[in-house]
PDBQT receptor file of N, H, CA, C and O in Angstrom, charges set to zero:
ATOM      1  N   UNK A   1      31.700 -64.765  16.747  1.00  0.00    +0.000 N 
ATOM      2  CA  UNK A   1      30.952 -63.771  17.488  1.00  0.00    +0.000 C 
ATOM      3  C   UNK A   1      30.076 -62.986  16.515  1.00  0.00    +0.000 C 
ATOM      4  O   UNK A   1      30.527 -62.392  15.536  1.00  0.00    +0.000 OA
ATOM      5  N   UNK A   2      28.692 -63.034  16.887  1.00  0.00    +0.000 N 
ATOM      6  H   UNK A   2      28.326 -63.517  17.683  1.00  0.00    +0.000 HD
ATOM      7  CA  UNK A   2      27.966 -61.685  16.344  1.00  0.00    +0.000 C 
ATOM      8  C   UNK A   2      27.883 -60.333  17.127  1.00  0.00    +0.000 C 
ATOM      9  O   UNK A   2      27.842 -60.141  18.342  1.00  0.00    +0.000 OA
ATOM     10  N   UNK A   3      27.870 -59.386  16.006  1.00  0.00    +0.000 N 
ATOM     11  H   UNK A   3      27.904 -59.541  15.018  1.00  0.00    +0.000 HD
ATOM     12  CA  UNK A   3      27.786 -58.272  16.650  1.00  0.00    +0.000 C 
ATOM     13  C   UNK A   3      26.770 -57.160  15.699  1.00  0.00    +0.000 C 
ATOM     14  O   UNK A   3      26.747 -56.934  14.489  1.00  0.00    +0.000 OA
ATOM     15  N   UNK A   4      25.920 -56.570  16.918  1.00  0.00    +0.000 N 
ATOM     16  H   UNK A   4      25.939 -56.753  17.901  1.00  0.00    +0.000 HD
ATOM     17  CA  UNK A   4      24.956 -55.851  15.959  1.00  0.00    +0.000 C 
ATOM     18  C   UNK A   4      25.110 -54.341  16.545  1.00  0.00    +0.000 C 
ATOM     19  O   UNK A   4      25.211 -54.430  17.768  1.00  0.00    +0.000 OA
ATOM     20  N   UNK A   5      25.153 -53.259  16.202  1.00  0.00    +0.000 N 
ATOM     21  H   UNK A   5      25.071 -53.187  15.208  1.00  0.00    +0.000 HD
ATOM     22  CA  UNK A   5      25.228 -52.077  17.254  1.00  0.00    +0.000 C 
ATOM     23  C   UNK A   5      24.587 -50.690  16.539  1.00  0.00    +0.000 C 
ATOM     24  O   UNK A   5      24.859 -49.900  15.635  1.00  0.00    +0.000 OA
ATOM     25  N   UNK A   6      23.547 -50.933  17.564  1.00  0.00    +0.000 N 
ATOM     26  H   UNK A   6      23.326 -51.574  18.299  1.00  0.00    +0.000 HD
ATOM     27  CA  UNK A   6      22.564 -49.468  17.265  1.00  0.00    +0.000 C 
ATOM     28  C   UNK A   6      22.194 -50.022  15.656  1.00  0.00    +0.000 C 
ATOM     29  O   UNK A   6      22.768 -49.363  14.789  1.00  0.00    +0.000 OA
ATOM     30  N   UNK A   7      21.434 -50.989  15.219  1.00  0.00    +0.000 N 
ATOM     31  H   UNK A   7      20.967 -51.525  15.923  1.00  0.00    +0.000 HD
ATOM     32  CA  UNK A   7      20.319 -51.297  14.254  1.00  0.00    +0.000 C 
ATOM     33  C   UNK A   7      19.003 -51.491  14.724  1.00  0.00    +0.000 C 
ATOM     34  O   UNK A   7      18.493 -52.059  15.689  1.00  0.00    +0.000 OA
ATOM     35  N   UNK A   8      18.362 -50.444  13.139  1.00  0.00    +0.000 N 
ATOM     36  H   UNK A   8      18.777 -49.982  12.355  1.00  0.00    +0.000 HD
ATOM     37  CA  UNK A   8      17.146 -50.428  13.127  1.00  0.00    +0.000 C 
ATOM     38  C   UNK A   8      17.128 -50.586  11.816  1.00  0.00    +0.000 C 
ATOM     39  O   UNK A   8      18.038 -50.610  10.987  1.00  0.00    +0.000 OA
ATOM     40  N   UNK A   9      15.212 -50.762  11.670  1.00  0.00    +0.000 N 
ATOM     41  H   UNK A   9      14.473 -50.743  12.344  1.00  0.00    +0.000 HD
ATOM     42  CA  UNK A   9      14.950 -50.615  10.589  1.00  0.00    +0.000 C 
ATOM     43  C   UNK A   9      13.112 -50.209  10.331  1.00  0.00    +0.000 C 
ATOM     44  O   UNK A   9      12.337 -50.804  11.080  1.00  0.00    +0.000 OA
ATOM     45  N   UNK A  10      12.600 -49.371   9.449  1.00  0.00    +0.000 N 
ATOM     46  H   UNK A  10      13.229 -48.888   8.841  1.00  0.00    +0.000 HD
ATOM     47  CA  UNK A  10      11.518 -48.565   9.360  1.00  0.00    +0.000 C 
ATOM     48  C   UNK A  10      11.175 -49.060   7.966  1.00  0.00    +0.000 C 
ATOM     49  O   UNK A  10      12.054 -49.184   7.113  1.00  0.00    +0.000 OA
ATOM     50  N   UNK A  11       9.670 -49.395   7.690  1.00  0.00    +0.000 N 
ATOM     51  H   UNK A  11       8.956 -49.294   8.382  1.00  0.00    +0.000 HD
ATOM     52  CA  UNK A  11       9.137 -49.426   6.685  1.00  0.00    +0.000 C 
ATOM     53  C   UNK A  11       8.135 -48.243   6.613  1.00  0.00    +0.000 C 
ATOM     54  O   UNK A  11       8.101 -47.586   7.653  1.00  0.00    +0.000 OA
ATOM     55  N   UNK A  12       7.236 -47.784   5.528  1.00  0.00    +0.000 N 
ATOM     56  H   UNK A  12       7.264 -48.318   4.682  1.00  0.00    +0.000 HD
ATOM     57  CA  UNK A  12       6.669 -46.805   5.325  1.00  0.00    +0.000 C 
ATOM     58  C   UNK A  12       5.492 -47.045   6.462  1.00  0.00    +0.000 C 
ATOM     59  O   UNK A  12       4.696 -47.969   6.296  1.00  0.00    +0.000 OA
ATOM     60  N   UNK A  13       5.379 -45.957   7.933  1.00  0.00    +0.000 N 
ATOM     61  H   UNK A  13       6.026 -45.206   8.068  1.00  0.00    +0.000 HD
ATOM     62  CA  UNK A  13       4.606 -45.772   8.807  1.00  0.00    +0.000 C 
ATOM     63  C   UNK A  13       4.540 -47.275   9.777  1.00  0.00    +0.000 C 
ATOM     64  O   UNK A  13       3.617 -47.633  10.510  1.00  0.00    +0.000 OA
ATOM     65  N   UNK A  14       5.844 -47.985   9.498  1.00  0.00    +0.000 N 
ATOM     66  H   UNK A  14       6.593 -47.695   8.903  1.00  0.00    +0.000 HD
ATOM     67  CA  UNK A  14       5.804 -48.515  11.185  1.00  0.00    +0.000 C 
ATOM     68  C   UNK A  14       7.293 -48.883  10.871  1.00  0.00    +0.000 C 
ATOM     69  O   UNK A  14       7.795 -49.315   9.833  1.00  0.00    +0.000 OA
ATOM     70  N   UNK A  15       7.999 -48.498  12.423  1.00  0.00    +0.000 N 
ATOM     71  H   UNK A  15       7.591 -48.147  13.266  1.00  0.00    +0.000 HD
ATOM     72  CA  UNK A  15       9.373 -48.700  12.748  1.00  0.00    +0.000 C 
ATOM     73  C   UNK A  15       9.401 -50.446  13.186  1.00  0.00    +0.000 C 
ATOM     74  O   UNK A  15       8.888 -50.882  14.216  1.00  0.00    +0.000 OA
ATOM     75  N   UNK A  16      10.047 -51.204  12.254  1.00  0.00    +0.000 N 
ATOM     76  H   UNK A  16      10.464 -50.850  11.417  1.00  0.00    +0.000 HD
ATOM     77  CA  UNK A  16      10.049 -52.502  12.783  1.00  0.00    +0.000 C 
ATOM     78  C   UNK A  16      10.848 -53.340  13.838  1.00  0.00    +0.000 C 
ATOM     79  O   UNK A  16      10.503 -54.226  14.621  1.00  0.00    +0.000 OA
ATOM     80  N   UNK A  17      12.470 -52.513  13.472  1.00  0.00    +0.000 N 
ATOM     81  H   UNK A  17      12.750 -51.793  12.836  1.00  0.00    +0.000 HD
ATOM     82  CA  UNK A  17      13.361 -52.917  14.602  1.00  0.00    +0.000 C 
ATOM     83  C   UNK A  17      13.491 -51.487  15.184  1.00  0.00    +0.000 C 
ATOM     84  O   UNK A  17      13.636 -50.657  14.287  1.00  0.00    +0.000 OA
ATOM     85  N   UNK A  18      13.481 -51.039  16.255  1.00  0.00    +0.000 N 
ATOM     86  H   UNK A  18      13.363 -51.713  16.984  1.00  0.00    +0.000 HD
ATOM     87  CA  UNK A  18      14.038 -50.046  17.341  1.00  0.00    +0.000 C 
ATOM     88  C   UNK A  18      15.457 -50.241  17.201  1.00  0.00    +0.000 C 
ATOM     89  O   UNK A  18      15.821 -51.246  16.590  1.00  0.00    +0.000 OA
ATOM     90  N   UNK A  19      16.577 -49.213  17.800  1.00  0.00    +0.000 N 
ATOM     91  H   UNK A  19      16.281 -48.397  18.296  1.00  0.00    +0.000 HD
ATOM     92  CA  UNK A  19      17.681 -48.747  17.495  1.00  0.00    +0.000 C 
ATOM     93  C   UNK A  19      18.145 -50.209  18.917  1.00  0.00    +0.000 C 
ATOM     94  O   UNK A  19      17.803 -50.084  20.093  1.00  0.00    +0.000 OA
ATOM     95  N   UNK A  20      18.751 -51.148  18.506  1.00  0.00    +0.000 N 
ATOM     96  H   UNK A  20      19.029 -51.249  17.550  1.00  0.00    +0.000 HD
ATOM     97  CA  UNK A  20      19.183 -52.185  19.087  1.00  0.00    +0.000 C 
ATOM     98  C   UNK A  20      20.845 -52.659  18.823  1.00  0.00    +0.000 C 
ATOM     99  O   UNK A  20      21.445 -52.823  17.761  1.00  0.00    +0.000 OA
ATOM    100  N   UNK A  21      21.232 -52.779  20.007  1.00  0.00    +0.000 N 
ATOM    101  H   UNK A  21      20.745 -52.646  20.870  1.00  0.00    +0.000 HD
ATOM    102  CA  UNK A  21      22.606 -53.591  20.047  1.00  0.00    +0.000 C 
ATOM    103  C   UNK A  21      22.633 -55.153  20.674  1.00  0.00    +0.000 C 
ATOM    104  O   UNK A  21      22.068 -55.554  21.691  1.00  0.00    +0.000 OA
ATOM    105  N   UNK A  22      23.417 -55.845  19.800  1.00  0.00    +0.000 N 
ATOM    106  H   UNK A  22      23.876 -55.519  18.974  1.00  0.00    +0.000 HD
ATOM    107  CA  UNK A  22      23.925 -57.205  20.840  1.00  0.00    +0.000 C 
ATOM    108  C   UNK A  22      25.117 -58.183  20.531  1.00  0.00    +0.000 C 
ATOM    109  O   UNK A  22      25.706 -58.528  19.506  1.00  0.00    +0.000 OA
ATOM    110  N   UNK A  23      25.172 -58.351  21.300  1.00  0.00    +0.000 N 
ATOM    111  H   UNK A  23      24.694 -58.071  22.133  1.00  0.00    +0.000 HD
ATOM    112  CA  UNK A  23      26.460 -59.319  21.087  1.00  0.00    +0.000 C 
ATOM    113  C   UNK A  23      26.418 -60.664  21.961  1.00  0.00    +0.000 C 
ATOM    114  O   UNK A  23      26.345 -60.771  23.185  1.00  0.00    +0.000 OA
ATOM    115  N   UNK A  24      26.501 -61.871  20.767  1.00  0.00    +0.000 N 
ATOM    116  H   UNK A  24      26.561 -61.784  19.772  1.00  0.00    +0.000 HD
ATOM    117  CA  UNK A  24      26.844 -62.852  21.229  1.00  0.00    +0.000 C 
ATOM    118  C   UNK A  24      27.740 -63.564  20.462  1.00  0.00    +0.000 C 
ATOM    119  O   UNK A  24      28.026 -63.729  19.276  1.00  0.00    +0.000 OA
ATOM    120  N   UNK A  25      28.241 -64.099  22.075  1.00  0.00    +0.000 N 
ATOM    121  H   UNK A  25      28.009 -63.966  23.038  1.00  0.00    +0.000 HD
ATOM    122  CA  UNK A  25      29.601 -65.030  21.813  1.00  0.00    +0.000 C 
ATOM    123  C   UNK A  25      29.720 -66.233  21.198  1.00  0.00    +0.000 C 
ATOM    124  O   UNK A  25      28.667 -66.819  20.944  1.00  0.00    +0.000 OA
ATOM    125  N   UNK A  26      30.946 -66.843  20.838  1.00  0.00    +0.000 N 
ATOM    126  H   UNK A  26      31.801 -66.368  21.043  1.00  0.00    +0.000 HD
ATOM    127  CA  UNK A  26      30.468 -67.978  20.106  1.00  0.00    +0.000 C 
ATOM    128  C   UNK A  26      30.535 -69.653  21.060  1.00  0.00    +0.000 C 
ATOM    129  O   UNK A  26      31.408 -69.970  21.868  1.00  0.00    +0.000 OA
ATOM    130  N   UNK A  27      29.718 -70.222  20.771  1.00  0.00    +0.000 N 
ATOM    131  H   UNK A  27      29.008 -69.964  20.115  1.00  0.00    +0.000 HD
ATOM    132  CA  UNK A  27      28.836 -70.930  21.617  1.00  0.00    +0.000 C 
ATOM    133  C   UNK A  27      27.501 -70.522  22.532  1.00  0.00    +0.000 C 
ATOM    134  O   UNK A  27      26.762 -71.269  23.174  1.00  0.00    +0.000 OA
ATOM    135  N   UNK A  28      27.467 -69.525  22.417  1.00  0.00    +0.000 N 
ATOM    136  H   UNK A  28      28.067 -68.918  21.895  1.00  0.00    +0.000 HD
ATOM    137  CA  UNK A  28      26.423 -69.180  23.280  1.00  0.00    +0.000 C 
ATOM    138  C   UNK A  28      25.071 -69.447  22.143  1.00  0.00    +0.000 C 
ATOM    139  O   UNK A  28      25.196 -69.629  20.932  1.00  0.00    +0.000 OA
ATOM    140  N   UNK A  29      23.886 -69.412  22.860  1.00  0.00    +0.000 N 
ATOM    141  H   UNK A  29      23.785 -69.264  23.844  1.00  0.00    +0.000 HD
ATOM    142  CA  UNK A  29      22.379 -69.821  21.947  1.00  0.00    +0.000 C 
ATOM    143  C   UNK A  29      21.876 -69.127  22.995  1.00  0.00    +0.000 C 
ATOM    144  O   UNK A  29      22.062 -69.072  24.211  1.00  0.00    +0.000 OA
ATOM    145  N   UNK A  30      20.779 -68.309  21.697  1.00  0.00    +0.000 N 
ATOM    146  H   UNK A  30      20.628 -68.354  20.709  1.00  0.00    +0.000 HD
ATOM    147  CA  UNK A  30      20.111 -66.990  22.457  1.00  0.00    +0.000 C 
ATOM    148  C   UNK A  30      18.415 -67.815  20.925  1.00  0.00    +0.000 C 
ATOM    149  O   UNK A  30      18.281 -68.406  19.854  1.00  0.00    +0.000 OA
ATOM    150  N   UNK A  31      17.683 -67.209  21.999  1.00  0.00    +0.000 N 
ATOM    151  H   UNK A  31      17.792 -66.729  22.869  1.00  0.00    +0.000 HD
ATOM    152  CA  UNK A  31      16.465 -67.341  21.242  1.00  0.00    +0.000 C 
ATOM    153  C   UNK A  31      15.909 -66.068  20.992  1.00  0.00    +0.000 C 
ATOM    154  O   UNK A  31      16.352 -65.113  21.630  1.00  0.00    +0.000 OA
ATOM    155  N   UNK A  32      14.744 -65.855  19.919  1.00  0.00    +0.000 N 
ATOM    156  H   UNK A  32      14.385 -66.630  19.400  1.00  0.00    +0.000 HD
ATOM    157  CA  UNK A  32      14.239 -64.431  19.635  1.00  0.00    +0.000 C 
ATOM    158  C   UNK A  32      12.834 -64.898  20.226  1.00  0.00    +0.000 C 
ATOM    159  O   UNK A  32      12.632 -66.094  20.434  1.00  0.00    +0.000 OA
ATOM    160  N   UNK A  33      11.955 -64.017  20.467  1.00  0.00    +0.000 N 
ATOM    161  H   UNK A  33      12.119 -63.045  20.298  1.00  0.00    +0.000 HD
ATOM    162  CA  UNK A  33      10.477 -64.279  20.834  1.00  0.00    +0.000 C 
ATOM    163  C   UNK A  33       9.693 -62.607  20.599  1.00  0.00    +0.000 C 
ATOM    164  O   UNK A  33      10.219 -61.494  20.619  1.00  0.00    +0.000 OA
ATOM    165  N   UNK A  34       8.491 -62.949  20.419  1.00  0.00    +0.000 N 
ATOM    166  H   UNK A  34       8.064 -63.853  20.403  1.00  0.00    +0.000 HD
ATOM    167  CA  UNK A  34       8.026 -61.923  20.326  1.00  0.00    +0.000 C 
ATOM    168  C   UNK A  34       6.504 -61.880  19.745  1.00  0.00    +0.000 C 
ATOM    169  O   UNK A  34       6.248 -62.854  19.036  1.00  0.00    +0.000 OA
ATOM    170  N   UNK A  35       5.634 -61.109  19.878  1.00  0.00    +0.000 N 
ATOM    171  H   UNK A  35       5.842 -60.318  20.454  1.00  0.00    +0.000 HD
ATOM    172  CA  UNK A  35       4.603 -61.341  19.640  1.00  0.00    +0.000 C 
ATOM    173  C   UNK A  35       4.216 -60.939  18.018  1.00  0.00    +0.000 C 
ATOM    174  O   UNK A  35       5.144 -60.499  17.339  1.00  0.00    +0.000 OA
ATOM    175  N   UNK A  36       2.905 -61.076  17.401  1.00  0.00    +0.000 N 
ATOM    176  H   UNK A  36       2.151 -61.434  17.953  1.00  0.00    +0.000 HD
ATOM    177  CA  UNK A  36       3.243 -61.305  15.917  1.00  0.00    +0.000 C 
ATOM    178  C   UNK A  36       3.399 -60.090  15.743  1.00  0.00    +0.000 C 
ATOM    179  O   UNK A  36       2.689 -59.320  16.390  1.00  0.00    +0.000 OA
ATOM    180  N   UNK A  37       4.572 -59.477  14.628  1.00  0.00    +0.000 N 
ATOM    181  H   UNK A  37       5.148 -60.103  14.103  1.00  0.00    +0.000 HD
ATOM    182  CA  UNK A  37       4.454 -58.331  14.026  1.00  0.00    +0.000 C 
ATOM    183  C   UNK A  37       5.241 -57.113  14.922  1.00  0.00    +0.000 C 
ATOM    184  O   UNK A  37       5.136 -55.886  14.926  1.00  0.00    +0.000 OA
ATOM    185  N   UNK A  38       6.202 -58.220  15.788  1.00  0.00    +0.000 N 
ATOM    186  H   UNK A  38       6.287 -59.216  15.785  1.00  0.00    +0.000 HD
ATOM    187  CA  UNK A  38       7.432 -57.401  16.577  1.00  0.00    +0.000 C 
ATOM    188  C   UNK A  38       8.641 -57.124  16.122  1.00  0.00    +0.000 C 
ATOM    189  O   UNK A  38       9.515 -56.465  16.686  1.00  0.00    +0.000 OA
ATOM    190  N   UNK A  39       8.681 -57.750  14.877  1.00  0.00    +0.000 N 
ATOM    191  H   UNK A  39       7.971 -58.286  14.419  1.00  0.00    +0.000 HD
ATOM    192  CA  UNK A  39      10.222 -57.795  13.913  1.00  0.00    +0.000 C 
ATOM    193  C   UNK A  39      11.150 -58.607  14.285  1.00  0.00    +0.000 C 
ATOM    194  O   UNK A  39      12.329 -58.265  14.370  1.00  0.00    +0.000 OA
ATOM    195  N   UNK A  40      10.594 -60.098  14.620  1.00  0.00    +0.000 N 
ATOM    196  H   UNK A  40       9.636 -60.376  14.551  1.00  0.00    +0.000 HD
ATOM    197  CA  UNK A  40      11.101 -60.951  14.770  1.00  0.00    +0.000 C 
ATOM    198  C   UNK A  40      12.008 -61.473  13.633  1.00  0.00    +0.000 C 
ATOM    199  O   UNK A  40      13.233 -61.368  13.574  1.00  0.00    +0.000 OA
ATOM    200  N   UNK A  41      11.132 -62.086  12.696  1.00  0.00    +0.000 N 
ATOM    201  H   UNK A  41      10.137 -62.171  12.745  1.00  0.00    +0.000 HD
ATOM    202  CA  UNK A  41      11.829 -61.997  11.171  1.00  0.00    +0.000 C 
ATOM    203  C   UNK A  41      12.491 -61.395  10.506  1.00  0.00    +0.000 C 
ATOM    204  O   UNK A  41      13.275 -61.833   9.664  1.00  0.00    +0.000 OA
ATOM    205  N   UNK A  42      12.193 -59.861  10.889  1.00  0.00    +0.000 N 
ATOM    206  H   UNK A  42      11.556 -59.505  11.573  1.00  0.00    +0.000 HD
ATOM    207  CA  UNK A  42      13.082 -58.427  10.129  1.00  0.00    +0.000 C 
ATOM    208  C   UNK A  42      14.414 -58.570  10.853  1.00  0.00    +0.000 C 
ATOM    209  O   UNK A  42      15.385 -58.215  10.184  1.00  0.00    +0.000 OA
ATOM    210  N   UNK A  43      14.709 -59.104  12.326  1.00  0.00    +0.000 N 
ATOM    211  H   UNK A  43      13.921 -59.392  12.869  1.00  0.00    +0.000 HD
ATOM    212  CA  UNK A  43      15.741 -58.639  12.575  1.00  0.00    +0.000 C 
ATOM    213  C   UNK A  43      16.699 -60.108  12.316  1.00  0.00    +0.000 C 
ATOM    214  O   UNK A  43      17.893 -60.027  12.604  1.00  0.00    +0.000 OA
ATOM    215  N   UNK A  44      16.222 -61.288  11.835  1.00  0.00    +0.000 N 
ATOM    216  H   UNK A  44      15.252 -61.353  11.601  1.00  0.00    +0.000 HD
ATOM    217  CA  UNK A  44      16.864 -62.255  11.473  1.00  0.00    +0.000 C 
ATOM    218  C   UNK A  44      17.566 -61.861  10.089  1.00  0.00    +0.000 C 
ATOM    219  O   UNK A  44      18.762 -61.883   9.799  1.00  0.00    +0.000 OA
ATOM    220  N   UNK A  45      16.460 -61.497   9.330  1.00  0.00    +0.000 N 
ATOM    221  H   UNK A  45      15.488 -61.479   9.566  1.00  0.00    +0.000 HD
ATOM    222  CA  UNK A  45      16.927 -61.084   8.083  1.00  0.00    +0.000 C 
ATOM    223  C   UNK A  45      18.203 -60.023   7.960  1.00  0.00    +0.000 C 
ATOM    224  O   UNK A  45      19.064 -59.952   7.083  1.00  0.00    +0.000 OA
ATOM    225  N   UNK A  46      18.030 -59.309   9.030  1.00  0.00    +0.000 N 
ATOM    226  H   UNK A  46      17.330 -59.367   9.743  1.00  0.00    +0.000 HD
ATOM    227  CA  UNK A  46      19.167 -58.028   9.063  1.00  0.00    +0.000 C 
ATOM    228  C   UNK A  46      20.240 -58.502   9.361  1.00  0.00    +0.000 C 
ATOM    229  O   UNK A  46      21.266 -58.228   8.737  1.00  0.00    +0.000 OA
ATOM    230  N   UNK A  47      20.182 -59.674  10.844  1.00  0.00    +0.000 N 
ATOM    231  H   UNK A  47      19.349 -59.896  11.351  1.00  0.00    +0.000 HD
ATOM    232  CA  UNK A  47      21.497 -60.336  10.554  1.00  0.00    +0.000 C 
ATOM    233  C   UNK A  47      21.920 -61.622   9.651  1.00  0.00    +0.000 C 
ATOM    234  O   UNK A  47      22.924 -62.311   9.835  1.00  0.00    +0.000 OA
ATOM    235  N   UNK A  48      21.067 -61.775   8.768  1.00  0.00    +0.000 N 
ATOM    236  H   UNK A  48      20.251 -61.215   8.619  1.00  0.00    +0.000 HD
ATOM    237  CA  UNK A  48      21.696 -62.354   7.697  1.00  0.00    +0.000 C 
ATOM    238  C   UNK A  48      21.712 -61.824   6.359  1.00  0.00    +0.000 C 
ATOM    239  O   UNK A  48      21.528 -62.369   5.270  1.00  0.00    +0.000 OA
ATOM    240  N   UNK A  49      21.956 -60.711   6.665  1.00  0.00    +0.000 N 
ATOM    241  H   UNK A  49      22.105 -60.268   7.549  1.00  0.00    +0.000 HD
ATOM    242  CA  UNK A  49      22.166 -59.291   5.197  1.00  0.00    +0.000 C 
ATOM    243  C   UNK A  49      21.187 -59.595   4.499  1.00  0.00    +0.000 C 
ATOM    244  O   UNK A  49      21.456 -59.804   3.317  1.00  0.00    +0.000 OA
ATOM    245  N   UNK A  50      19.846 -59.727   4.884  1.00  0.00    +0.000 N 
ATOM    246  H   UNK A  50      19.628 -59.557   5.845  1.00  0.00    +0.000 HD
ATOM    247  CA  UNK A  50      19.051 -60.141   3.630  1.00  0.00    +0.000 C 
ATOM    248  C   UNK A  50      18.297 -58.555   3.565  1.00  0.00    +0.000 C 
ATOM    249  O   UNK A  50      17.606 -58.145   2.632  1.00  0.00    +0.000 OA
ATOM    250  N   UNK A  51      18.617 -57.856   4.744  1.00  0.00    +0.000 N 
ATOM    251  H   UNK A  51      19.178 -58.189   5.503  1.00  0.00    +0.000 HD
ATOM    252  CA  UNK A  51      17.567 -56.695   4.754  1.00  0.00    +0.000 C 
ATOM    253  C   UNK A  51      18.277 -55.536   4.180  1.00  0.00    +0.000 C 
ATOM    254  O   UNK A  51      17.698 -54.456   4.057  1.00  0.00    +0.000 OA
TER     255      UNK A  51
């Protein structure tokens, strides 16, 4: 199971992730989408401690 609760994250003058929770179970497949420069990438990185 992942679990994320109330993460964000802010670079100097733009907030990239908004204060976000989620949880998924294991087996489940969830996709991200988003338009460019929505923190698509930032929030992959966050859940893979890279951020």
């Amino acid at each position: 199971m992942i679990e994320l609760i109330e993460i964000e994250k802010a670079f100097p003058n733009i907030q990239a992730v908004y204060p976000l929770s989620l949880t998924i179970q294991k087996g489940e497949i969830h996709g991200i989408v988003g338009t460019s420069g929505a923190g698509k990438s930032t929030l992959i990185r966050m859940m893979n401690l890279l951020e």
